[in-house]
C-alpha positions as CSV (number, residue, x, y, z in Angstrom):
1,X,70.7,144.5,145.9
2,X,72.4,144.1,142.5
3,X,70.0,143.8,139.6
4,X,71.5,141.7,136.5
5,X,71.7,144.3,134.2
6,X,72.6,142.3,131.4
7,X,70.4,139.9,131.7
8,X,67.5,142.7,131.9
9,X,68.6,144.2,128.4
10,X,68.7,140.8,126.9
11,X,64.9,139.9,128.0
12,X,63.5,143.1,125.7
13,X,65.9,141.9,122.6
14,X,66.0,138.3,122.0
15,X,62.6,138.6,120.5
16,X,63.7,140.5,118.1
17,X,67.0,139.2,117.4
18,X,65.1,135.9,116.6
19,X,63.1,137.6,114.0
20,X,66.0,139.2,112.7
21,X,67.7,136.2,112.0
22,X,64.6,134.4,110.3
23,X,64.2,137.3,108.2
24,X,67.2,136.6,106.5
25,X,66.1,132.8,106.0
26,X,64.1,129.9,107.7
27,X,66.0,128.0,110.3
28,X,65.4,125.2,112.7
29,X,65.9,125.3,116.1
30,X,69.5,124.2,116.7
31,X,70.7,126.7,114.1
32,X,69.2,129.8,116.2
33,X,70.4,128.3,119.3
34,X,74.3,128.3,118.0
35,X,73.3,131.7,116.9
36,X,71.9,133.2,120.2
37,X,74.3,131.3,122.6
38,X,78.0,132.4,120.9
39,X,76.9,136.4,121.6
40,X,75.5,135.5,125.2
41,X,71.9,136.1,124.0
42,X,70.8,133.6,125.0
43,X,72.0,130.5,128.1
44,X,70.8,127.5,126.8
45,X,68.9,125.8,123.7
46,X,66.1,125.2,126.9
47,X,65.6,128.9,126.9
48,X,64.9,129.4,123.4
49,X,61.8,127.1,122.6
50,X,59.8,128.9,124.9
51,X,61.0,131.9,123.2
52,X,59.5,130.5,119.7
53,X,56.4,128.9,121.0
54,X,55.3,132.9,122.3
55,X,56.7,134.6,118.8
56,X,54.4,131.8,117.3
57,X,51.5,132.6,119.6
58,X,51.9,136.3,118.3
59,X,51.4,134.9,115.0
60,X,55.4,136.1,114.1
61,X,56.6,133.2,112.9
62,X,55.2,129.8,111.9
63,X,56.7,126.8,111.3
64,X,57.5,123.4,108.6
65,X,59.1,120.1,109.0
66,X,61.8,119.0,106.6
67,X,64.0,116.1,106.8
68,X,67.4,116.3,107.8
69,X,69.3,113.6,105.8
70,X,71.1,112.9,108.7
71,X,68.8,112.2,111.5
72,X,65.1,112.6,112.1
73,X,62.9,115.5,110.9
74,X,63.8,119.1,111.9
75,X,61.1,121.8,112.7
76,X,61.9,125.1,111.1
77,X,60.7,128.3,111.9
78,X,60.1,131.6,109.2
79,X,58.7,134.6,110.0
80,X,55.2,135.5,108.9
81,X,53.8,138.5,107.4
82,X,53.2,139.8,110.9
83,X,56.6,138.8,111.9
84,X,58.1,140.9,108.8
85,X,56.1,144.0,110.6
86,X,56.7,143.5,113.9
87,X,60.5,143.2,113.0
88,X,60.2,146.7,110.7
89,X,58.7,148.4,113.9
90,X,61.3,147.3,116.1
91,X,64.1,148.8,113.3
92,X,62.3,151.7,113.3
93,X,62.3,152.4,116.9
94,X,65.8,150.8,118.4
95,X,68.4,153.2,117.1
96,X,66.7,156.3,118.5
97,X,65.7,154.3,121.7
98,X,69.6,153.0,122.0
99,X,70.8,156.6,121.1
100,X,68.5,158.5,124.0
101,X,69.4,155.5,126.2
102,X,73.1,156.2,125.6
103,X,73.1,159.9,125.9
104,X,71.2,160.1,129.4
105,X,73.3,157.0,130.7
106,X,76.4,159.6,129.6
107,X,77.6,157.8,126.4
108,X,78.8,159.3,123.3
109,X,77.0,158.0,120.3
110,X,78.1,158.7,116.4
């Protein structure tokens, strides 16, 4: 059996890379789809709003309407106090997580 690796280590990221990107400003959905697609983080737009409707369950990220000027009324997200924490524990804990994950898998790692 052959277990899609990739698609395993994007599962436990995308989350975060979401947050990542709203911390660095308030978007609306198509904009973090572009985002998430070009990198193969995500496969689809489809994929994504589930993705935000959870990290707004969890109280990460809320959202506001403004219009677009071009078309009707776009829903953006921002992250939330919450969010701001969640995302400062996941900083805090990827790099020595990605650097034990690399030595015992046999990487080298700067």
């Amino acid at each position: 059996m052959t277990v899609d690796v990739g698609a395993q280590m994007r599962k436990g990221v995308v989350e975060y890379c979401v947050l990542g990107l709203l911390s660095r400003e308030p978007m609306y959905g198509w904009q973090l789809a572009d985002a998430l697609t070009a990198p193969g983080l995500i496969a689809s737009i489809g994929t994504l709003y589930p993705l935000l409707g959870r990290l707004r369950d969890n109280g990460w990220v809320t959202t506001f309407e403004r219009p677009s000027g071009t078309g009707p009324v776009r829903r953006y997200y921002r992250l939330t106090d919450a969010g701001v924490g969640q995302l400062a524990l996941f900083r805090t804990q990827w790099r020595p997580f990605a650097q034990t994950v690399s030595h015992l898998v046999g990487e080298e790692t700067s």
